[in-house]
C-alpha positions in Angstrom: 8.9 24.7 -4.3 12.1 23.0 -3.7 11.7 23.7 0.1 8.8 22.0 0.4 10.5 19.3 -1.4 13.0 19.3 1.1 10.9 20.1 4.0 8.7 16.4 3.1 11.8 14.6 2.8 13.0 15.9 6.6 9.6 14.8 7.9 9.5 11.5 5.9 13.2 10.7 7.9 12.1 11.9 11.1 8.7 9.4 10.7 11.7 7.0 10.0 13.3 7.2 13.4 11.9 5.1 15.9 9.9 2.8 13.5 11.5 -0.6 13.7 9.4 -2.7 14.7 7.4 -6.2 14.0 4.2 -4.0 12.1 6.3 -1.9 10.0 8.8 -4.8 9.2 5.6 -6.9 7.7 4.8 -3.4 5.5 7.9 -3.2 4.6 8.0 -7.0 3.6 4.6 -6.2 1.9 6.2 -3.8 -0.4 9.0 -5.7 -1.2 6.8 -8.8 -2.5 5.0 -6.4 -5.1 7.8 -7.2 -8.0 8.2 -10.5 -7.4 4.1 -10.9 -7.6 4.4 -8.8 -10.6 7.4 -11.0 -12.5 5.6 -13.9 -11.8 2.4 -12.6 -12.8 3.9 -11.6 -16.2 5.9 -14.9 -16.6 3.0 -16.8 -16.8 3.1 -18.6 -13.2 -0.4 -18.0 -11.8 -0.4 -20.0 -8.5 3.4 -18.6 -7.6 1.9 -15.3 -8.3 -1.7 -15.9 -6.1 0.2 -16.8 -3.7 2.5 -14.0 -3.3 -0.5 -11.7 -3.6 -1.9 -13.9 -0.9 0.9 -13.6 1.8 1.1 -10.1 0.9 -2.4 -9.6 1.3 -2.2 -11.0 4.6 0.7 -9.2 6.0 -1.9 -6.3 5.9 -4.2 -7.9 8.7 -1.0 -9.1 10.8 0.8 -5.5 10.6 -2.0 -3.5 11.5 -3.1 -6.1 14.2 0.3 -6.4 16.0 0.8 -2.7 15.7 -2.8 -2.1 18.1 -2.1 -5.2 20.2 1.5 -4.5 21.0 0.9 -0.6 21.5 3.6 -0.5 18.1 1.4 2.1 15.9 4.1 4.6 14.7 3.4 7.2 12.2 5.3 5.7 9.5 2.7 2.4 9.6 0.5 5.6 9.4 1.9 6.5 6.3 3.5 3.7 5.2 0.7 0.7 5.3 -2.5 2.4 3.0 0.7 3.0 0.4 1.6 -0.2 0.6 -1.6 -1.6 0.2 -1.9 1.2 -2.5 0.8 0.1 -4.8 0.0 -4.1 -4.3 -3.6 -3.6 -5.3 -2.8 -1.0 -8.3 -0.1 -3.2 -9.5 -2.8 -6.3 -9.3 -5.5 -4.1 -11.3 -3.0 -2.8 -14.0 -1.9 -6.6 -14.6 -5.2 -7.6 -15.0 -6.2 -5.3 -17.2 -2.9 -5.4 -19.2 -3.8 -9.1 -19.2 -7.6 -7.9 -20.9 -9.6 -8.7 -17.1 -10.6 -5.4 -16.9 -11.5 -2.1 -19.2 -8.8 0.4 -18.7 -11.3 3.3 -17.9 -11.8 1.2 -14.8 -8.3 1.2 -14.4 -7.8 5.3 -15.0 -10.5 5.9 -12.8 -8.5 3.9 -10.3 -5.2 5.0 -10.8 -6.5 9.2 -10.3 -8.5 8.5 -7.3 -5.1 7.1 -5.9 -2.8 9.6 -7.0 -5.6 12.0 -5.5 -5.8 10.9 -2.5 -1.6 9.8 -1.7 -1.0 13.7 -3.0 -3.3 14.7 -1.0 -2.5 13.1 1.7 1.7 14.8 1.2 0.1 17.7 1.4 -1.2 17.2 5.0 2.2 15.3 5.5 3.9 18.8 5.4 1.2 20.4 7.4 2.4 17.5 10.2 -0.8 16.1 9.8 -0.3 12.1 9.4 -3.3 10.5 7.2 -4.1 7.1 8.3 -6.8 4.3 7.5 -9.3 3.7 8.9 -12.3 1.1 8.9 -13.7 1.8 5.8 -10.8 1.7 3.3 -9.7 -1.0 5.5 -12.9 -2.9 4.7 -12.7 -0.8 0.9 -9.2 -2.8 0.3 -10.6 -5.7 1.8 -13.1 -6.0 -0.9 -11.3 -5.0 -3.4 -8.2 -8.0 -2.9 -10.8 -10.2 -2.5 -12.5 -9.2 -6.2 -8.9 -9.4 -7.6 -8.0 -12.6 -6.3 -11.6 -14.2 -7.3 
């Protein structure tokens, strides 16, 4: 077990190498604004919150725009972007429903289709197979941080 452990984490640093770029940056930055949407959220401060979720939100369409247009698709945006999006739209749902928005069977439902699908997706990871989105769960998340911002 442990050397499959270590064996992900070698693959994980070589989709590292090679992956700075404008795409990835904007991901990264995605990822980065999740706890700050989140203390805001949780403090009370609505719009500041929105609008983090916004700009995150839209980081989503730029990163995986500039990474076709400029021939900058790596496989850590691969990786790297549908987790991102993963973690920004779970933490959205699991404030709202804290907050009473929505049921929390929703929420569980939610939460074990993700988990699912991001162990699943490890599993091809150490197979060197690289999951990545496609058109439907782009248009999936699309719909989905549309509902949560409404």
């Amino acid at each position: 077990m442990s050397e499959r452990i270590i064996n992900v984490k070698e693959k994980i640093k070589l989709l590292l190498r090679d992956s700075i770029n404008l795409p990835n940056l904007l991901t990264l930055f995605r990822l980065f604004l999740v706890p700050f949407f989140s203390m805001a959220y949780l403090d009370g401060n609505n719009y500041r919150a929105l609008a983090l979720f916004c700009i995150a939100s839209i980081t989503d369409l730029f990163d995986g725009y500039l990474a076709r247009k400029r021939n900058q698709v790596t496989s850590f945006g691969k990786l790297m972007d549908p987790l991102a999006d993963k973690l920004l739209v779970l933490t959205a749902l699991l404030l709202h429903t804290i907050n009473g928005v929505f049921p929390w069977p929703v929420v569980c439902i939610v939460f074990i289709k993700e988990a699912l699908m991001v162990i699943g997706a490890l599993k091809l990871l150490n197979q060197d197979i690289v999951v990545h989105s496609n058109i439907i769960g782009k248009t999936a998340t699309c719909f989905f941080i549309a509902s949560l911002i409404l």
